[in-house]
DOZA-731295 format. One record per residue (C-alpha): residue in one letter; y, x, z. Coordinates in pm, whole numbers, plus 50000, padded with zeros to 5 digits. Layout:
<rs>
AYXZ/...
</rs>
This chain:
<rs>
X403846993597853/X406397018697646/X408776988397589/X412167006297734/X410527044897754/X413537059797643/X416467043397740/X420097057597779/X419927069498141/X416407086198082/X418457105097749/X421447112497931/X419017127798233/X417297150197956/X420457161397813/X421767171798141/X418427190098230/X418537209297893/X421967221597917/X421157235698301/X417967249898168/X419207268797855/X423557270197888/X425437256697666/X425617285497494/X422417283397354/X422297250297268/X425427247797050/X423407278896875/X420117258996824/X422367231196701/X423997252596447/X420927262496334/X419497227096280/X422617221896077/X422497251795855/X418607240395821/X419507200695722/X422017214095505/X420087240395294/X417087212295271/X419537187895113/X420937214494901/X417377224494792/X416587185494740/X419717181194508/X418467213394247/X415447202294258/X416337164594125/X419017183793897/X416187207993736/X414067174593676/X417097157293501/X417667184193263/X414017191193123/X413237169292840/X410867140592879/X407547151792719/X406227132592418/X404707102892411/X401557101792139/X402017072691915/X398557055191877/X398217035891596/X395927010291454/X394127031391194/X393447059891544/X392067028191751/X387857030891759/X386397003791558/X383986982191732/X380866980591605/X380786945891438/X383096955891242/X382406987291124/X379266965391013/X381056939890803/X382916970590656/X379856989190515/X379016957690376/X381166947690145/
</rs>
């Protein structure tokens, strides 16, 4: 039903009707704005990876054998002999 809902000549039309309704004036500003948002998001993005990179991996707790329960059977057999 929505197949071609937004096709060139509909975005063209829109364009056209925001530019009457606001000037261009104040759509170049909203514009600018968008920009100076999408570029202080990225910016924010890119510290936050860069803080991640530089803290230290935490530890990873070396399990052993000997800290491994026992089952049962065997802790059986051991008190045995």
């Amino acid at each position: 039903m929505l197949n071609n809902a937004l096709t060139l000549p509909h975005l063209l039309l829109i364009a056209v009707v925001v530019l009457v309704l606001f000037g261009k004036g104040k759509v170049s500003a909203l514009m600018g704005e968008v920009g100076r948002g999408v570029t202080a998001f990225k910016r924010g993005v890119e510290d936050e990876n860069a803080a991640a990179a530089a803290q230290p991996a935490p530890a990873v707790e070396d399990r052993t054998a000997q800290d491994a329960p026992v089952p049962q059977q065997q802790a059986a057999d051991k008190t045995l002999t």
